[in-house]
N, CA and C of each residue as an Amber inpcrd file, in Angstrom:
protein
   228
 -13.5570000  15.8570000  41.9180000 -12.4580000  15.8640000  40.9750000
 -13.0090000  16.0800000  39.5760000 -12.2820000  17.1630000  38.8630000
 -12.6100000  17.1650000  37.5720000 -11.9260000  16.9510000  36.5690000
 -11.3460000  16.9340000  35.3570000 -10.9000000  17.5310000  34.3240000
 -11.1490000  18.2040000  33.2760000 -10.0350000  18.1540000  32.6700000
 -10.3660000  19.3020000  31.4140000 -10.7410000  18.5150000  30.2850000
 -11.4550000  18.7470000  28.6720000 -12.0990000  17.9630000  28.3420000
 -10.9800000  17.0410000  27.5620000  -9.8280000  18.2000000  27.0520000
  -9.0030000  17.7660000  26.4750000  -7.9970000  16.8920000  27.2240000
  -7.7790000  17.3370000  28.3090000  -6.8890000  15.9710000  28.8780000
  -7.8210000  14.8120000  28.9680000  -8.9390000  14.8230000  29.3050000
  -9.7510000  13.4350000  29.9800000  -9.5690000  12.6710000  27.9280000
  -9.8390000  13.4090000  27.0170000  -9.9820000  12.6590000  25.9000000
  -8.4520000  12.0690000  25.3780000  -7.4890000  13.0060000  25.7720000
  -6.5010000  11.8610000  25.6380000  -5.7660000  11.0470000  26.6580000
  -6.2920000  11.0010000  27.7340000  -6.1950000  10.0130000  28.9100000
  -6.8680000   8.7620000  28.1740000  -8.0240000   8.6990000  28.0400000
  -8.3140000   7.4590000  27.4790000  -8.6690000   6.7590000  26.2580000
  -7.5010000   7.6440000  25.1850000  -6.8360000   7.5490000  24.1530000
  -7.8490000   7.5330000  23.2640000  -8.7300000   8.0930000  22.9230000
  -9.3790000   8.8410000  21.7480000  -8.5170000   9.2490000  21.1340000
  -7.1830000  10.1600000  21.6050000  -6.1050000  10.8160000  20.1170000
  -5.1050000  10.0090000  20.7340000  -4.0260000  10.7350000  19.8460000
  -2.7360000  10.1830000  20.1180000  -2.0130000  11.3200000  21.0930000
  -2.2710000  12.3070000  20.7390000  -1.8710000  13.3640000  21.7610000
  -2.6100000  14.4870000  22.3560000  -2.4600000  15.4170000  23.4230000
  -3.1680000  15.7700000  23.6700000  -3.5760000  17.6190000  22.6240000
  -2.4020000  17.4950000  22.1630000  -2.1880000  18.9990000  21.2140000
  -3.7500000  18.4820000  19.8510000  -3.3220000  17.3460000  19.8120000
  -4.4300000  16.7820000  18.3880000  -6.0980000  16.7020000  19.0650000
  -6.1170000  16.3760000  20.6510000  -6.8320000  16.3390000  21.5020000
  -7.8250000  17.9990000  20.9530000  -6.9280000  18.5730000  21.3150000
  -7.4730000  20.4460000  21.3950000  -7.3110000  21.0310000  20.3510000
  -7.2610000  20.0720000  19.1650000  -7.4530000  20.3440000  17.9480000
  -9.0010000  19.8030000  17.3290000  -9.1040000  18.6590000  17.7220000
 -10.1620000  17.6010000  17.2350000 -11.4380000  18.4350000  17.6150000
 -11.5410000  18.8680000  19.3130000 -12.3650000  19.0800000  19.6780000
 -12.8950000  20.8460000  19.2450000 -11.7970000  21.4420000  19.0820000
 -11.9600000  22.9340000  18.4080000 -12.2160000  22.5480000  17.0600000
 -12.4820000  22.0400000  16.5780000 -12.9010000  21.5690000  15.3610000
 -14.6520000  21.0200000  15.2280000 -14.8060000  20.8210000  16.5760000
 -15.9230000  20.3040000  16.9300000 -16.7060000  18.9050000  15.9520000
 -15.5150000  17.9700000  16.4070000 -15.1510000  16.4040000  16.0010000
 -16.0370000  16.3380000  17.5620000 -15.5020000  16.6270000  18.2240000
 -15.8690000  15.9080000  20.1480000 -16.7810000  16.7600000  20.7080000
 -17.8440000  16.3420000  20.7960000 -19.0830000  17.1340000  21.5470000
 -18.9020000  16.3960000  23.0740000 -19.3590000  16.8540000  24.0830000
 -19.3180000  16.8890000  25.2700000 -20.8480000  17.6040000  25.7980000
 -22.1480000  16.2820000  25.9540000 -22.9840000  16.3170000  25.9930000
 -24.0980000  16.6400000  24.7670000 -23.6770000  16.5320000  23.8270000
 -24.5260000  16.8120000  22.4250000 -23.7670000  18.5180000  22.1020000
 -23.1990000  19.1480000  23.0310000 -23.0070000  20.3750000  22.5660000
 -21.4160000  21.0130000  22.5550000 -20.9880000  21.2780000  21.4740000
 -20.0150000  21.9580000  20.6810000 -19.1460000  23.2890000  21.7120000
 -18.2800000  22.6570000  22.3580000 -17.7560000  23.0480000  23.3640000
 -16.1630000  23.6390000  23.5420000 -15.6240000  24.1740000  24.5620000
 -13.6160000  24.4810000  24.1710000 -13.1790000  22.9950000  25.2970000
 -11.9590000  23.2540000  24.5110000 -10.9710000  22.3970000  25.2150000
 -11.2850000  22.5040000  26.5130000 -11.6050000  23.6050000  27.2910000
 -10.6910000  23.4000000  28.4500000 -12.3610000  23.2670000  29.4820000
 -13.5750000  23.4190000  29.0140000 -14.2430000  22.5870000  29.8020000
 -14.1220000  21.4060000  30.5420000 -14.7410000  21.4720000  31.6100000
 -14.5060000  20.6280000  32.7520000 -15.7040000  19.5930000  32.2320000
 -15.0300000  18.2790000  32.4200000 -15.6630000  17.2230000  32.8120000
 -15.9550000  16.2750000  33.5650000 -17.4710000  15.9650000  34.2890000
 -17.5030000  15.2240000  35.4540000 -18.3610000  13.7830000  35.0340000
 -18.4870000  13.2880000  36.5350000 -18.9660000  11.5360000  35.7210000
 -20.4060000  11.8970000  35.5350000 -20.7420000  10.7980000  34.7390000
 -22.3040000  11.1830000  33.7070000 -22.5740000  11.6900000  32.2410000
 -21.1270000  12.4270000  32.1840000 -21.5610000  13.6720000  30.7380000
 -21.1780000  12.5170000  30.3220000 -21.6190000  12.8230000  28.7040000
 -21.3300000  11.9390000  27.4670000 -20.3560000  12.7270000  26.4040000
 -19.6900000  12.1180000  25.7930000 -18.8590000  12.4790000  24.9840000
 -19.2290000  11.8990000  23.6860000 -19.2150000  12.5410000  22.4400000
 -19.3900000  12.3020000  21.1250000 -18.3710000  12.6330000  20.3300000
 -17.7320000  11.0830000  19.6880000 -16.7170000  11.4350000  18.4230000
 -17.1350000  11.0350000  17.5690000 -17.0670000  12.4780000  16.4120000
 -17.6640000  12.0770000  14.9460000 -16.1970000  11.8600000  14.3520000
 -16.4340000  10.5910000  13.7900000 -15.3230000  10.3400000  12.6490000
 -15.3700000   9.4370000  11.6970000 -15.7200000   9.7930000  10.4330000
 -15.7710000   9.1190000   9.4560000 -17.0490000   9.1670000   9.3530000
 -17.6970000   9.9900000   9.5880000 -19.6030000  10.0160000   9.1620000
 -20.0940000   8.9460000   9.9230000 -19.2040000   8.6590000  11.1470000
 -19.6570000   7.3410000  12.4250000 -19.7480000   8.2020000  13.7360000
 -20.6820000   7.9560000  14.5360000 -20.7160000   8.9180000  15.5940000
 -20.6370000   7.7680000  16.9200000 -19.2660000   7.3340000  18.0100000
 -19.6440000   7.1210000  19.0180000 -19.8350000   7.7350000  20.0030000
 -20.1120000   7.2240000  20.9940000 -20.8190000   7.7350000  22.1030000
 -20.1250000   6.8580000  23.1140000 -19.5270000   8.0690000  24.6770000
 -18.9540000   7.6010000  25.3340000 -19.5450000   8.1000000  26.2960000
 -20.0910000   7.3890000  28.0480000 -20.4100000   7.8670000  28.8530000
 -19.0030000   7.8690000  30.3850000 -19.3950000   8.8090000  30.6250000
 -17.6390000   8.7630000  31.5410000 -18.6220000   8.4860000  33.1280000
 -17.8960000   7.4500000  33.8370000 -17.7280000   6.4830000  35.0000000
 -17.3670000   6.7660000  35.6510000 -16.1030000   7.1410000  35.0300000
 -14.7900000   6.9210000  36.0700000 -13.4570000   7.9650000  35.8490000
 -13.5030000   8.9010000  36.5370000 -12.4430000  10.5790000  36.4840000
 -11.2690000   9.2160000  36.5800000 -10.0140000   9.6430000  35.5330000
  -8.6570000   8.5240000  36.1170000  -7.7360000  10.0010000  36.7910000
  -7.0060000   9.3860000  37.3450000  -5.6170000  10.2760000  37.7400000
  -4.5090000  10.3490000  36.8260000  -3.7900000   9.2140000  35.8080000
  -3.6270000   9.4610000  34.8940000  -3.8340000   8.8430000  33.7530000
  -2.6330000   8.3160000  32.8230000  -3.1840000   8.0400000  31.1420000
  -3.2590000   6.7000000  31.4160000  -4.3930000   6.0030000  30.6270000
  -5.1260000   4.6040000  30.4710000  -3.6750000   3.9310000  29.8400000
  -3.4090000   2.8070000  30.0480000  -2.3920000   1.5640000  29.1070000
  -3.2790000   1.4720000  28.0420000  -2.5830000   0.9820000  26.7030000
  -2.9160000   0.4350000  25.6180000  -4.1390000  -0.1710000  25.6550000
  -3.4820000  -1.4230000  26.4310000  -3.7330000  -2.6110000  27.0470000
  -6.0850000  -2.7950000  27.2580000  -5.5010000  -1.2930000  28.1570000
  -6.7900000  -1.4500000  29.2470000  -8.0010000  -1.0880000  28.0590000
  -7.9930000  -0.1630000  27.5630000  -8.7110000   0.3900000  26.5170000
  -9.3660000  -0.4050000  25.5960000  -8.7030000  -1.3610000  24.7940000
  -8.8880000  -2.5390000  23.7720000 -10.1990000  -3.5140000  24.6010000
Protein backbone atom coordinates (compact mmCIF):
# COMPACT_ATOMS: atom_id res chain seq x y z
CA UNK A 1 0.00 0.00 0.00
CA UNK A 2 1.09 3.37 -0.88
CA UNK A 3 0.24 6.95 -1.02
CA UNK A 4 0.61 10.05 -2.49
CA UNK A 5 2.84 12.48 -0.65
CA UNK A 6 0.26 15.02 -0.52
CA UNK A 7 -2.55 13.05 0.78
CA UNK A 8 -0.34 11.06 3.42
CA UNK A 9 0.74 14.87 4.68
CA UNK A 10 -2.65 15.90 5.18
CA UNK A 11 -3.93 12.65 6.60
CA UNK A 12 -1.85 13.29 9.49
CA UNK A 13 -2.49 16.87 9.65
CA UNK A 14 0.67 18.68 8.88
CA UNK A 15 -1.87 21.24 6.82
CA UNK A 16 -5.20 22.00 7.13
CA UNK A 17 -6.04 20.91 3.71
CA UNK A 18 -4.95 18.97 1.23
CA UNK A 19 -4.95 21.87 -1.77
CA UNK A 20 -2.39 23.85 0.96
CA UNK A 21 -0.84 20.22 1.26
CA UNK A 22 0.28 20.54 -2.73
CA UNK A 23 1.05 23.86 -2.23
CA UNK A 24 3.51 23.64 0.82
CA UNK A 25 5.24 20.88 -0.72
CA UNK A 26 5.60 22.55 -4.43
CA UNK A 27 7.06 25.14 -2.64
CA UNK A 28 9.46 22.77 -1.29
CA UNK A 29 8.47 23.51 2.61
CA UNK A 30 8.14 19.28 2.68
CA UNK A 31 11.07 17.26 1.61
CA UNK A 32 10.40 13.59 1.44
CA UNK A 33 13.70 11.94 2.26
CA UNK A 34 16.08 15.06 2.33
CA UNK A 35 15.00 15.61 -1.35
CA UNK A 36 12.74 18.30 -2.98
CA UNK A 37 10.06 16.36 -4.57
CA UNK A 38 6.04 16.72 -6.47
CA UNK A 39 3.00 16.17 -4.77
CA UNK A 40 2.10 13.20 -6.17
CA UNK A 41 5.11 10.96 -5.19
CA UNK A 42 4.45 7.87 -3.57
CA UNK A 43 5.15 7.22 -0.10
CA UNK A 44 6.08 4.04 1.74
CA UNK A 45 7.00 3.10 5.49
CA UNK A 46 10.65 4.20 6.38
CA UNK A 47 10.91 7.47 4.20
CA UNK A 48 11.25 10.53 6.27
CA UNK A 49 9.50 13.58 5.79
CA UNK A 50 10.89 17.16 6.46
CA UNK A 51 8.84 20.34 7.38
CA UNK A 52 10.64 23.52 7.24
CA UNK A 53 8.71 26.16 9.01
CA UNK A 54 9.74 29.02 10.62
CA UNK A 55 13.61 28.45 10.13
CA UNK A 56 12.59 25.05 12.40
CA UNK A 57 13.06 21.87 10.57
CA UNK A 58 11.02 18.66 11.85
CA UNK A 59 11.51 15.45 11.00
CA UNK A 60 8.94 12.78 10.58
CA UNK A 61 9.56 9.05 10.05
CA UNK A 62 6.36 7.21 8.59
CA UNK A 63 5.37 3.64 10.46
CA UNK A 64 2.34 3.36 9.63
CA UNK A 65 0.41 3.86 5.75
CA UNK A 66 -3.40 4.96 7.47
CA UNK A 67 -6.51 4.29 5.27
CA UNK A 68 -7.87 7.45 6.22
CA UNK A 69 -7.59 11.05 8.02
CA UNK A 70 -5.96 10.92 11.67
CA UNK A 71 -8.64 12.63 14.58
CA UNK A 72 -7.46 15.77 16.15
CA UNK A 73 -7.36 13.91 19.07
CA UNK A 74 -4.78 11.15 17.95
CA UNK A 75 -2.08 13.48 16.63
CA UNK A 76 -1.61 15.82 19.86
Amino acid sequence: MSYRLDKFVWCVRLTKTRSQATQVIGKGKIRLNQATVKPAKEVKLGDDIQLIQNNATFSFRIIQLLNKRVGAKLVS
